[in-house]
C-alpha positions in Angstrom: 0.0 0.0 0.0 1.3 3.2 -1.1 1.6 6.3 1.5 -1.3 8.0 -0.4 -3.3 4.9 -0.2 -2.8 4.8 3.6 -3.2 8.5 4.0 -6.7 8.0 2.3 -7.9 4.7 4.1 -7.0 6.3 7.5 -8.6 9.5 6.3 -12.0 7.2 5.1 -11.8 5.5 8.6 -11.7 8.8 10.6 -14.7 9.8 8.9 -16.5 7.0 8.6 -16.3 6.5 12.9 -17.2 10.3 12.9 -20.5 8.9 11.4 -21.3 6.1 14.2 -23.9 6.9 17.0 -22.0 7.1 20.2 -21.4 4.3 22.2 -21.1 1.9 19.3 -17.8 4.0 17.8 -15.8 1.6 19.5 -16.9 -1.5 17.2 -14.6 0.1 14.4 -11.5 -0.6 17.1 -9.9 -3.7 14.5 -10.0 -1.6 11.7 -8.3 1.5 13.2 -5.3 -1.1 14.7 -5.0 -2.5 11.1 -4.9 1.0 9.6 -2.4 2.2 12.5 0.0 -1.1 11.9 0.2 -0.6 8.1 1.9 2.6 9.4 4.1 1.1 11.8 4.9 -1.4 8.8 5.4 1.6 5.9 7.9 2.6 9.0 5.7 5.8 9.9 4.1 7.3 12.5 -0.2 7.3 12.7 -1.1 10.5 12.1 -2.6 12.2 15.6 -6.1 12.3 14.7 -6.2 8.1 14.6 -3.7 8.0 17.5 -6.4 10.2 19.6 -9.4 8.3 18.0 -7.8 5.2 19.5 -8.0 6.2 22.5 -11.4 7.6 22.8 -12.4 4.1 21.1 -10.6 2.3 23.8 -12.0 4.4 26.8 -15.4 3.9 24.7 -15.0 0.1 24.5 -14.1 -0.2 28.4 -17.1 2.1 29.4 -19.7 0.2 27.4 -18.2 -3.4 28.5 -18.3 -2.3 32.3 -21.0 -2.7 34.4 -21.7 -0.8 36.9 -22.0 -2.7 40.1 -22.6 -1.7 43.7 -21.3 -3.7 47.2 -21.5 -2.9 50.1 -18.8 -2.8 52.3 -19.5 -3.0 55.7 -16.2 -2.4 58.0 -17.3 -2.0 61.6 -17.6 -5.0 64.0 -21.1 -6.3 64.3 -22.7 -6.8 67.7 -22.3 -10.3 67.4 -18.5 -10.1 67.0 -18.2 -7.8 69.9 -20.0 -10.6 72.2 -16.8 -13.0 71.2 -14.4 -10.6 71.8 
């Protein structure tokens, strides 16, 4: 793949995520690590727009895979314990 080639897909890919609803962005993660490790393999760096769109995929990805949980945590002796002690 030519530089201009790369330059356009990464370009395409940008765009094309731009498009996504929110909080399925992050399903478009495999295509931006393909994209970014042709440029590692052309011996370039990824542009800063796909290095900062991989992270905001990758926080995106966490968040939506994370479920929020609560526990409760209780620390102080209960009456029961104190009767052993």
């Amino acid at each position: 793949m030519t530089t201009d080639e790369l330059d356009r897909e990464a370009h395409v890919l940008i765009e094309g995520i731009a498009d996504l609803a929110p909080g399925i962005r992050y399903k478009g993660l495999d295509q931006l690590h393909s994209v970014i490790a042709a440029y590692s393999r052309a011996g370039r760096p990824a542009p800063l727009p796909l290095r900062h769109l991989l992270e905001e995929l990758t926080t995106e990805a966490m968040e939506s895979h994370v479920e929020p949980r609560s526990c409760l945590l209780y620390t102080s002796p209960s009456p029961r314990d104190r009767q052993k002690s």
